[in-house]
Backbone as CSV, one residue per row, in Angstrom:
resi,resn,N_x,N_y,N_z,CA_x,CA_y,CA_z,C_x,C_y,C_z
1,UNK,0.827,-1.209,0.000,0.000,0.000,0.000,0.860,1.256,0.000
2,UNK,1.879,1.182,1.117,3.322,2.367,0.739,3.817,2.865,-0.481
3,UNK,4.063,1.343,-1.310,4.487,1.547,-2.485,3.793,2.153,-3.950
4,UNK,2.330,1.979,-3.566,1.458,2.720,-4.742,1.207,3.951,-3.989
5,UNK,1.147,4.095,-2.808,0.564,5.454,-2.514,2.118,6.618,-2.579
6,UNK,2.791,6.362,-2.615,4.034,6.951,-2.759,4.077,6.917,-4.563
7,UNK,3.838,6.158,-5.415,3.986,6.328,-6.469,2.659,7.269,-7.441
8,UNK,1.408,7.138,-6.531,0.407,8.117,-6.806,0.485,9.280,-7.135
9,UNK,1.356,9.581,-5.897,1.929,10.687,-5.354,2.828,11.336,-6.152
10,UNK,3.871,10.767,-6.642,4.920,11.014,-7.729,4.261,11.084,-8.684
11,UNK,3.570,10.343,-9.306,2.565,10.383,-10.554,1.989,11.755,-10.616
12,UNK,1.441,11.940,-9.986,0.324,13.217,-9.659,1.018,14.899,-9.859
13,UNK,2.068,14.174,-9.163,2.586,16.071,-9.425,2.597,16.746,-10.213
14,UNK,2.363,16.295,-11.499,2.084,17.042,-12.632,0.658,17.576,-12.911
15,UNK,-0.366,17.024,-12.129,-1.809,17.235,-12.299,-2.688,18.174,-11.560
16,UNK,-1.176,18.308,-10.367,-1.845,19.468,-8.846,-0.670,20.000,-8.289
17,UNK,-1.156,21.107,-7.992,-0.234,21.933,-7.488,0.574,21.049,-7.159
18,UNK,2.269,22.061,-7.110,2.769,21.351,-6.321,3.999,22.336,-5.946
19,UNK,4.421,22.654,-4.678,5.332,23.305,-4.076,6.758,22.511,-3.598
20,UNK,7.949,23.291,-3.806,8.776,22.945,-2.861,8.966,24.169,-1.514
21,UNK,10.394,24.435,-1.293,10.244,24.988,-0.133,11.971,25.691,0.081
22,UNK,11.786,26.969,0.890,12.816,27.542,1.322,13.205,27.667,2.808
23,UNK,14.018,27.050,3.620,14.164,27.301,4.763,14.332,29.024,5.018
24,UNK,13.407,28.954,5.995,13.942,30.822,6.901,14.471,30.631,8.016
25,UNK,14.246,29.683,8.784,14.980,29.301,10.441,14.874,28.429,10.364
26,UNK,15.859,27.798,11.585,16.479,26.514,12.090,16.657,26.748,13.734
27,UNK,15.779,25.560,14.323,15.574,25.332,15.642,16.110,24.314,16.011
28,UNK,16.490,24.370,17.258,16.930,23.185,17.702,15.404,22.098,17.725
29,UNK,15.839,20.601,18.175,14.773,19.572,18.077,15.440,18.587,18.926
30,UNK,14.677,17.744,20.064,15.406,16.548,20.549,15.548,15.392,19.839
31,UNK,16.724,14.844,19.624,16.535,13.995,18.373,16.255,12.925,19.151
32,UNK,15.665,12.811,20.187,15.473,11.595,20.995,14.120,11.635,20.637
33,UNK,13.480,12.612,20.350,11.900,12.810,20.261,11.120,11.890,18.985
34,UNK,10.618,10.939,19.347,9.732,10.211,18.248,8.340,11.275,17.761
35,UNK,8.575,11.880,17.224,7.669,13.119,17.020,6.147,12.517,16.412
36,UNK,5.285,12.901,17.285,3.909,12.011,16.714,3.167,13.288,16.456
37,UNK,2.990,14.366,17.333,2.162,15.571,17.356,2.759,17.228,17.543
38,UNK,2.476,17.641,16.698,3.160,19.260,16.703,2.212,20.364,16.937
39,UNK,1.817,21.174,17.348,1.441,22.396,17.738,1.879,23.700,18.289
40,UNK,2.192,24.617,17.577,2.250,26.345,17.897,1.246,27.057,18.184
41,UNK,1.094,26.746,19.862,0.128,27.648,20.269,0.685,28.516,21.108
42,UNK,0.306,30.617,21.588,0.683,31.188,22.324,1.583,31.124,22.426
43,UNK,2.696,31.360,21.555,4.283,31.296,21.829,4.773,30.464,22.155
44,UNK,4.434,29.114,22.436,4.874,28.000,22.291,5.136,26.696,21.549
45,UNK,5.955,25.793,21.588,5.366,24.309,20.930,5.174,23.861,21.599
46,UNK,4.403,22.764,21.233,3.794,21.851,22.187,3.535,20.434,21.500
47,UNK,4.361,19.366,22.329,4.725,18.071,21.480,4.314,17.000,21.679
48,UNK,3.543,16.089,21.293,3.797,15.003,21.488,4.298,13.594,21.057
49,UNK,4.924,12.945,21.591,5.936,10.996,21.455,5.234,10.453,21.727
50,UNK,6.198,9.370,20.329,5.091,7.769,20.951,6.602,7.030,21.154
51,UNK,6.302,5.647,21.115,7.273,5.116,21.842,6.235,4.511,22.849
52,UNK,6.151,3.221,23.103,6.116,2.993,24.810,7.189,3.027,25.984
53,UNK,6.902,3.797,26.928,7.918,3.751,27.539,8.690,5.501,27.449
54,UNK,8.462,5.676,26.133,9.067,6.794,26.064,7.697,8.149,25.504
55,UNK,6.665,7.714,25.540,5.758,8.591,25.060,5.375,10.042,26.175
56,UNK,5.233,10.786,25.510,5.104,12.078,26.632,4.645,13.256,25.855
57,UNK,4.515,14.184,26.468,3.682,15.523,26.304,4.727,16.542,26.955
58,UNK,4.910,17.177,25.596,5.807,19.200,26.379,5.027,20.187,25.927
59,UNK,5.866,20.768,26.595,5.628,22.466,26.112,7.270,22.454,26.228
60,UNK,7.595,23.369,24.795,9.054,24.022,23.957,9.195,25.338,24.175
61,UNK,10.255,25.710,23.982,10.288,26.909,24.107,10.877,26.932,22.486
62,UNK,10.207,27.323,21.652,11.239,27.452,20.150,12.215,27.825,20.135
63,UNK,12.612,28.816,20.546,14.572,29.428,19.946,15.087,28.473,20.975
64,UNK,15.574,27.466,21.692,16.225,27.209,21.943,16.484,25.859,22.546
65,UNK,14.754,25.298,22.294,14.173,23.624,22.396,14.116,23.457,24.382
66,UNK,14.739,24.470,24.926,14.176,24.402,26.224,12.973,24.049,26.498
67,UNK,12.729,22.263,26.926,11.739,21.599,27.738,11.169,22.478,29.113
68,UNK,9.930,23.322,28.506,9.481,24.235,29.793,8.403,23.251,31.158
69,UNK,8.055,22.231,30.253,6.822,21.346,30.863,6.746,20.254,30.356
70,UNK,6.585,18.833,31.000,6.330,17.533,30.101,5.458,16.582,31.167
71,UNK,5.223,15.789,30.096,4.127,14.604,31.477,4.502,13.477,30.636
72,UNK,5.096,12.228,31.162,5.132,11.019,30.846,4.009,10.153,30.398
73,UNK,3.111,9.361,29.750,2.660,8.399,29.356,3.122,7.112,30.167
74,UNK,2.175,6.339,30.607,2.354,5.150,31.023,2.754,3.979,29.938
75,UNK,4.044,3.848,30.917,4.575,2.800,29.507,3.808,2.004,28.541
76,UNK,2.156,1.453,29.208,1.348,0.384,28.373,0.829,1.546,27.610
77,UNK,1.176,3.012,27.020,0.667,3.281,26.286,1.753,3.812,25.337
78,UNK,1.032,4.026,23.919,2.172,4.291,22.737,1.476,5.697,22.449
79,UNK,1.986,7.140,22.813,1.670,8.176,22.133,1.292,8.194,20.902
80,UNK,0.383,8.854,20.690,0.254,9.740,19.196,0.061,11.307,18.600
81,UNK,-0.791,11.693,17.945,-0.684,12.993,17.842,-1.727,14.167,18.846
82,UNK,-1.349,15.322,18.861,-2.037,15.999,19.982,-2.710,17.163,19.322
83,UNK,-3.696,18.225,19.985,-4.110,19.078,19.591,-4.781,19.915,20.992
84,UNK,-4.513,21.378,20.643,-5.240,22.168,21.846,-6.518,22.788,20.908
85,UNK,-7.317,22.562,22.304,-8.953,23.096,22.070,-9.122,23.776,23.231
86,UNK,-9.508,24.932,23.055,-9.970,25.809,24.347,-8.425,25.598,25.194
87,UNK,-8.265,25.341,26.724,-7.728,25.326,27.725,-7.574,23.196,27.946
88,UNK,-7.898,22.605,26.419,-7.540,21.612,26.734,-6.222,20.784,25.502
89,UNK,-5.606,19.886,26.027,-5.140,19.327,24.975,-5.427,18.005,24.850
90,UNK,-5.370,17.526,23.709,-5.949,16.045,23.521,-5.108,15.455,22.825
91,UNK,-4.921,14.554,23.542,-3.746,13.167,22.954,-3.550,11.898,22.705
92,UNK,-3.521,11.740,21.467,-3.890,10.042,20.582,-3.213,9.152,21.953
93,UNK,-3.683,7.893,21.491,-3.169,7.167,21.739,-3.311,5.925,20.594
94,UNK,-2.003,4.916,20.050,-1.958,4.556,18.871,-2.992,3.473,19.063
95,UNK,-3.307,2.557,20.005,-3.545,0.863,19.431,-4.517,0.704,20.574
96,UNK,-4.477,1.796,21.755,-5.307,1.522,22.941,-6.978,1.971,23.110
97,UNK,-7.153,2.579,21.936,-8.154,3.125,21.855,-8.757,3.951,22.836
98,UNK,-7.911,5.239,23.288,-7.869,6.065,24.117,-7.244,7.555,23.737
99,UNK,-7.974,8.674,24.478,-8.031,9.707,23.683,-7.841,11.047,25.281
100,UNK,-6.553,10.522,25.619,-6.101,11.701,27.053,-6.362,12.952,27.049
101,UNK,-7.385,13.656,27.697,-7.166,15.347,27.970,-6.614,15.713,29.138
102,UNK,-5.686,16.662,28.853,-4.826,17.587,29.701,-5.517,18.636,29.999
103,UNK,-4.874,19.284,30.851,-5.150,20.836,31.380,-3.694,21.977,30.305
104,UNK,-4.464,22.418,29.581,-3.059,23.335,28.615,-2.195,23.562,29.644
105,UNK,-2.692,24.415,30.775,-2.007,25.026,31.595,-0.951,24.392,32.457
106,UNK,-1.744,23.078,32.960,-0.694,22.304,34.139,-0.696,20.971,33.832
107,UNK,-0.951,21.014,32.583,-1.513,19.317,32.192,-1.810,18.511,32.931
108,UNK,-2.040,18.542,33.839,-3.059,17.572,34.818,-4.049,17.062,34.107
109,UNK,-4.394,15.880,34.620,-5.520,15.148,33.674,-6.792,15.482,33.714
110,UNK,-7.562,15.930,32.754,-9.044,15.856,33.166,-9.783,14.729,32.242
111,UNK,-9.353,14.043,31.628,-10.412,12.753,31.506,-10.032,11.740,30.272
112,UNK,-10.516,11.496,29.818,-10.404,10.759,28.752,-11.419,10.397,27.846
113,UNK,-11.045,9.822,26.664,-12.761,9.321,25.488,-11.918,8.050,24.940
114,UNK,-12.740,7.644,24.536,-12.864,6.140,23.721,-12.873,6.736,22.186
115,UNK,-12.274,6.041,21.640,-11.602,5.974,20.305,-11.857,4.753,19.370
116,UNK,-12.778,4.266,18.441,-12.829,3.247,17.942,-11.856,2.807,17.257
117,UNK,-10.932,3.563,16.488,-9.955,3.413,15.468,-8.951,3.371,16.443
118,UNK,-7.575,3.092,14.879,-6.185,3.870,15.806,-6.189,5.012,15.918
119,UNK,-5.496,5.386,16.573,-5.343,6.585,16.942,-3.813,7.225,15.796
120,UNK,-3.876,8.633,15.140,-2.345,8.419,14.261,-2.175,10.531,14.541
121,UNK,-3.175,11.134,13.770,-2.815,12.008,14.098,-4.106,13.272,14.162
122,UNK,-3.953,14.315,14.518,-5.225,15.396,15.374,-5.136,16.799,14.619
123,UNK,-5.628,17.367,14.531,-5.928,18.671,14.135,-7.219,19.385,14.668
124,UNK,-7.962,20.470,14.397,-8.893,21.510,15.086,-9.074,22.774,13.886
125,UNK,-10.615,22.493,13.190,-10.434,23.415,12.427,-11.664,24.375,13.084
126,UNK,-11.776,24.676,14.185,-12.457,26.119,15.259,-13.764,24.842,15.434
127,UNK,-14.145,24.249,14.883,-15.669,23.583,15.478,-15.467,21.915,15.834
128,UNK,-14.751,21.098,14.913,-14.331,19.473,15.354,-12.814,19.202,15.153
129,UNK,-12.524,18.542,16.257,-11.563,17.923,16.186,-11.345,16.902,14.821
130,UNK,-10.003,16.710,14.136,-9.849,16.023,12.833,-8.937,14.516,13.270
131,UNK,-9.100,13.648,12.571,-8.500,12.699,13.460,-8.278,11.382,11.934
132,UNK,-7.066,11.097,12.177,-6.390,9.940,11.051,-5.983,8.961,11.685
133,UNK,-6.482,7.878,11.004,-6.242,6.536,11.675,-5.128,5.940,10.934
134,UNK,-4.391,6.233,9.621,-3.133,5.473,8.788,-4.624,4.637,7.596
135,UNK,-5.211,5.298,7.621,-5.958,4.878,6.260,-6.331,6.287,5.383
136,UNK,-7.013,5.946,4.722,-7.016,7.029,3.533,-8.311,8.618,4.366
137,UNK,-9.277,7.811,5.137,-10.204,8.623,5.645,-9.565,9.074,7.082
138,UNK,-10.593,10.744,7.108,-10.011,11.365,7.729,-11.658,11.665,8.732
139,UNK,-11.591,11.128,10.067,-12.787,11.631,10.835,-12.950,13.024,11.523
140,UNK,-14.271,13.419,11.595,-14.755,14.967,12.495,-15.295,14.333,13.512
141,UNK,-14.758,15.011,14.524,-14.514,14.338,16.073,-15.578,15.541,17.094
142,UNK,-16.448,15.429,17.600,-17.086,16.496,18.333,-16.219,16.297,19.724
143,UNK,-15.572,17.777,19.902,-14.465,17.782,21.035,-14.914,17.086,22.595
144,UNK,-16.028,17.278,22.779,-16.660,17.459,24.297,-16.738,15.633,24.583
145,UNK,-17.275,14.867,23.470,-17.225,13.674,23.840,-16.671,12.973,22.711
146,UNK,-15.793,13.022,21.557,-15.337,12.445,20.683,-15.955,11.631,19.853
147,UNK,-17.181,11.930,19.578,-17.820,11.213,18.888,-17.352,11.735,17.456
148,UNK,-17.542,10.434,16.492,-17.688,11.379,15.459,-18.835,12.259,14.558
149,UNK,-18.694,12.998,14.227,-19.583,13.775,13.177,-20.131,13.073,11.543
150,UNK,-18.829,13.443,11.054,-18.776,13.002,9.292,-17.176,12.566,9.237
151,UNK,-17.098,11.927,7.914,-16.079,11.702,7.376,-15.729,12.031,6.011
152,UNK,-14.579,12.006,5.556,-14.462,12.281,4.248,-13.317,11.074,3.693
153,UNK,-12.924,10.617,2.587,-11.791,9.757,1.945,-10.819,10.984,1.309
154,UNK,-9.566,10.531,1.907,-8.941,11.522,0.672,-8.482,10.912,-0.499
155,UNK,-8.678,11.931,-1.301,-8.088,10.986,-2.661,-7.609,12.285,-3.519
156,UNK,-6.951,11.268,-4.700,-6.250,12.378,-5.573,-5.926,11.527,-6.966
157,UNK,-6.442,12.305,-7.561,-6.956,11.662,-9.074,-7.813,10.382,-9.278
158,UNK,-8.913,10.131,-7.849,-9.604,9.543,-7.951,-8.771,8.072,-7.304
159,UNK,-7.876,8.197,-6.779,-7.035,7.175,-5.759,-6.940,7.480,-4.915
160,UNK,-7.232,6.900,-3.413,-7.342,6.941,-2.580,-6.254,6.798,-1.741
161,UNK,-5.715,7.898,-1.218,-4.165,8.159,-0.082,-4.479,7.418,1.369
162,UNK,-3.482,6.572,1.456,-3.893,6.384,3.102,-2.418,6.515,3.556
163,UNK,-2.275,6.080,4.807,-1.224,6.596,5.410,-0.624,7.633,6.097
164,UNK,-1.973,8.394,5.908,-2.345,9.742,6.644,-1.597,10.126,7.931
165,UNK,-1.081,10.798,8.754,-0.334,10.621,9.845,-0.568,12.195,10.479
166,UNK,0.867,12.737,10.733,0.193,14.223,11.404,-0.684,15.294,10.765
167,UNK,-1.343,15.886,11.722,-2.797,16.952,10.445,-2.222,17.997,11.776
168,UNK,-2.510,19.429,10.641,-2.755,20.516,10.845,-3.448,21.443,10.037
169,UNK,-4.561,21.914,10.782,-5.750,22.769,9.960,-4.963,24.213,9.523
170,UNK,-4.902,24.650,8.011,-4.165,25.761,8.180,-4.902,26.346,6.812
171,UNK,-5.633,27.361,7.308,-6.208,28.533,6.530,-7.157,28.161,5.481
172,UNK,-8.430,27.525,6.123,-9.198,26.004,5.548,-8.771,25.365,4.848
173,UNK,-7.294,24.606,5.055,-7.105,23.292,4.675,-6.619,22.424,5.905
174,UNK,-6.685,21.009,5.414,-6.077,19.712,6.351,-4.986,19.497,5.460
175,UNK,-3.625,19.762,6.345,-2.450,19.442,5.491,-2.134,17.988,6.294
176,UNK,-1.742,17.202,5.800,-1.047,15.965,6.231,0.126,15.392,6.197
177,UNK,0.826,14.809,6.857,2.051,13.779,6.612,1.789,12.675,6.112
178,UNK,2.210,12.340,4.817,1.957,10.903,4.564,3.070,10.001,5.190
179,UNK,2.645,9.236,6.011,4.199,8.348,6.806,5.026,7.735,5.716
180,UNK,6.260,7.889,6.236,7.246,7.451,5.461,7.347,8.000,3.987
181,UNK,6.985,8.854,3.838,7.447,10.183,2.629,7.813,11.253,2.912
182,UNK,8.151,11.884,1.863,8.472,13.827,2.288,7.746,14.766,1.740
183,UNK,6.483,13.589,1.370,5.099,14.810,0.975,3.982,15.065,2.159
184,UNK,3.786,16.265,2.025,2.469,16.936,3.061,1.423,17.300,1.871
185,UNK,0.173,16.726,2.281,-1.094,16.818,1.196,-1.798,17.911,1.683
186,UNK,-2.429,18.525,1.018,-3.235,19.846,1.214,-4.589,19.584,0.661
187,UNK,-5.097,19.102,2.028,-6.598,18.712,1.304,-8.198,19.551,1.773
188,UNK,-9.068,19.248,0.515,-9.801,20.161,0.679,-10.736,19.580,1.963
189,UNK,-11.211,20.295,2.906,-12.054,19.607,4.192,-13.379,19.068,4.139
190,UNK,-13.711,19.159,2.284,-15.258,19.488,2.453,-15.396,17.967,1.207
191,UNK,-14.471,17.471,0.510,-14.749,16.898,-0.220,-13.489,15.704,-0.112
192,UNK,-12.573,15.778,0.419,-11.331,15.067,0.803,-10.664,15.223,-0.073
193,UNK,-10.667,16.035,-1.398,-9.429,15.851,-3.009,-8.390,16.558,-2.363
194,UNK,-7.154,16.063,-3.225,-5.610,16.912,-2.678,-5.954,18.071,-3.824
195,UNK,-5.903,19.162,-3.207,-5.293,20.252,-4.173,-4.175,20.766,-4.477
196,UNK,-2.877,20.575,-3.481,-1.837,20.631,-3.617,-1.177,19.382,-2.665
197,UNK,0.636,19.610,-3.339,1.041,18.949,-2.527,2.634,19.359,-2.197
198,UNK,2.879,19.482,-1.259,4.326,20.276,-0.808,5.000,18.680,-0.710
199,UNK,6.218,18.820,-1.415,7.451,18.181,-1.478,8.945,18.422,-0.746
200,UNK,9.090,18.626,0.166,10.095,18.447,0.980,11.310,17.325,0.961
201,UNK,11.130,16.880,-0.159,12.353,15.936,-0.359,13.923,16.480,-0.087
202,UNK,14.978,16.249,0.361,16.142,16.967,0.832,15.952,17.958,2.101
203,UNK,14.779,17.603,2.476,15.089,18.433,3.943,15.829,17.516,5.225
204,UNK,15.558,16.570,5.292,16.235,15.666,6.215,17.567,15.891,6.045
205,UNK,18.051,16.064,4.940,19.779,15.920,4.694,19.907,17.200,5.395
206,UNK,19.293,18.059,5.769,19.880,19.351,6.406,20.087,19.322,8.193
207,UNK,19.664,17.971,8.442,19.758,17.556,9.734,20.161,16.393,10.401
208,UNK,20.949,16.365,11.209,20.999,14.197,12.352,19.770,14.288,12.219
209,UNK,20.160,12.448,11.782,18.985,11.559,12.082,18.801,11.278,12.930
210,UNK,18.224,10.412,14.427,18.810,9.654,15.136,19.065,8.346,14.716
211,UNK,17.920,7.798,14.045,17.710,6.449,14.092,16.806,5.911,12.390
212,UNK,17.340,4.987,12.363,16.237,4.377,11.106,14.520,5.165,10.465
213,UNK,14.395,4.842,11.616,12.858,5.779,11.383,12.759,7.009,11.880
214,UNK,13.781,7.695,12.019,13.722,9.245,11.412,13.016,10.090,10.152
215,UNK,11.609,9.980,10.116,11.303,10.396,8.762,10.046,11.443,9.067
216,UNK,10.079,12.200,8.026,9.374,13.499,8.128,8.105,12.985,8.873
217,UNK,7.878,14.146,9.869,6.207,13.780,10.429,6.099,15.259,11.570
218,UNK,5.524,16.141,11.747,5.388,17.019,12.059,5.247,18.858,11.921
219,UNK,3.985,19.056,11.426,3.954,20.488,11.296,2.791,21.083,12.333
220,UNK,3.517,22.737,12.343,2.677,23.369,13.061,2.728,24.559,12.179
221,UNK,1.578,25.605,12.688,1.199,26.670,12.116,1.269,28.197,13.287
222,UNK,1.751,28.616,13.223,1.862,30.235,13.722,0.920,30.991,12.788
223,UNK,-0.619,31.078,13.775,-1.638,31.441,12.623,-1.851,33.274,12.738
224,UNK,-1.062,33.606,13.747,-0.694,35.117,14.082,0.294,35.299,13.137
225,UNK,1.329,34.358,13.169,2.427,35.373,12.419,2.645,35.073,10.936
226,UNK,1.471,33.477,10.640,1.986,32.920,9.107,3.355,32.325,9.091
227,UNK,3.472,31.828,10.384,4.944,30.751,9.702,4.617,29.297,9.914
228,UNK,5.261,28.125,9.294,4.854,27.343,8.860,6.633,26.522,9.562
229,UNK,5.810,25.764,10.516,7.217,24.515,11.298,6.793,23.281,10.695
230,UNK,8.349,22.679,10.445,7.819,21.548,10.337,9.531,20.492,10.445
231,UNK,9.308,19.375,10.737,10.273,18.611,11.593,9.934,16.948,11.697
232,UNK,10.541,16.041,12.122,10.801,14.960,12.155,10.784,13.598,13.437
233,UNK,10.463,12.612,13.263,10.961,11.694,14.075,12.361,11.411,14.390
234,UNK,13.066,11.787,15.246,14.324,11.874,15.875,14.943,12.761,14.907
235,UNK,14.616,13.734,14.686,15.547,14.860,14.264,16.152,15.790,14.760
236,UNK,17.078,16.336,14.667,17.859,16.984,15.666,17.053,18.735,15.123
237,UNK,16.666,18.485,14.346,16.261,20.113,14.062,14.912,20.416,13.647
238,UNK,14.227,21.462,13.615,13.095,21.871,13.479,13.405,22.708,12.301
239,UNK,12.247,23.219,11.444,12.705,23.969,10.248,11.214,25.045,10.340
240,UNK,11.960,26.217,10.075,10.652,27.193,9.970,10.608,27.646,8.018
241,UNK,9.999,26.928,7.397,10.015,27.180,5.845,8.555,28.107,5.443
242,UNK,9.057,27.939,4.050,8.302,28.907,2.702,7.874,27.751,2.007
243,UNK,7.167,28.178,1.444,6.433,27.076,0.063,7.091,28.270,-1.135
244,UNK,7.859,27.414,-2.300,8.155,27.512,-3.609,7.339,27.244,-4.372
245,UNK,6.284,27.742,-5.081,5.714,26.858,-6.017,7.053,26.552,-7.697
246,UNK,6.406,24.816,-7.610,7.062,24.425,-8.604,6.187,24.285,-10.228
């Protein structure tokens, strides 16, 4: 399924937009960090790992990757991706079918929801939570009890993308990580088609790996200032880029 949806993908670029990209800054990143969830909220990042054992929740300080706040995960669980709503944050969990809320502020726990799917990655476009399981469809999550709403399939040229991984809602679109590529899909929210697709191929070479599965998975949005992060599973660096159109 990797192998056609990666070749879709290549196929396609000639049919839809398609951007590359200019670095403007370079942040530090823990390359210990299995990066599942990214968010720029209020002057901060805010992260979450999977890993069992090693899964957890921060708050960053950007210029300088200073860990201001973190909360561990119980080893029987495998992080996934996170998202803030109101004064809460909400955090996948991959295989347990569990869906952790924090307190933004002190992350203390206030509860939890049930999750039918896996859990892969989260987004918030002002009314439902967005939620990817590593298949092609992408669910609307009503925040208060996680139910879902609607769904959509994404597709692109009438083929269906799965592999879906981190989401961030940015300026009505759902951009995505497809796992294990260096494309982010830009899809429409209302019908699931890619309208564009940003190519980031050669950004990894601009950074340590740590480990084998070091591969692109993480963006956030600075929706005050219009900058656009985006970064890796055990990467030592964070990247604040531009879109090139190609």
């Amino acid at each position: 399924m990797l192998a056609c949806c990666t070749s879709s993908l290549s196929q396609a670029q000639e049919q839809v937009a398609r951007y590359g990209y200019t670095i403007l800054n370079t942040y530090p990143h823990n390359i210990n960090s299995f990066t599942q969830g990214l968010v720029y909220h209020e002057g901060y990042l805010f992260e979450g790992t999977g890993k069992n054992g090693q899964s957890n929740l921060s708050k960053i300080n950007l210029e300088d990757g200073e860990v201001l706040m973190d909360k561990s995960m119980s080893r029987r669980y495998f992080g996934e991706g996170i998202e803030i709503v109101d004064d809460k944050i909400y955090q996948l969990t991959w295989q347990s079918h569990l869906v952790f809320v924090h307190d933004k502020t002190t992350f203390e726990s206030i509860g939890s929801h049930y999750n039918a799917t896996e859990g892969w990655g989260l987004a918030y476009d002002g009314s439902y939570l967005i939620l990817s399981d590593g298949t092609a469809t992408l669910q609307f999550m009503e925040p208060e009890t996680f139910t879902p709403v609607r769904k959509i399939e994404v597709q692109l040229d009438g083929n269906s993308i799965s592999q879906l991984n981190e989401l961030e809602y940015i300026n009505g679109e759902i951009w995505a990580n497809v796992w294990q590529t260096d494309f982010i899909l830009r899809i429409d929210p209302e019908s699931g088609e890619v309208n564009s697709i940003v190519d980031l191929t050669g950004l990894s070479e601009q950074t340590q790996l740590g480990t084998s599965e070091a591969v692109l998975n993480g963006i956030a949005w600075d929706a005050e200032e219009q900058r656009l992060f985006v970064t890796g599973k055990h990467w030592a660096h964070l990247f604040e880029i531009e879109l090139v159109g190609l």
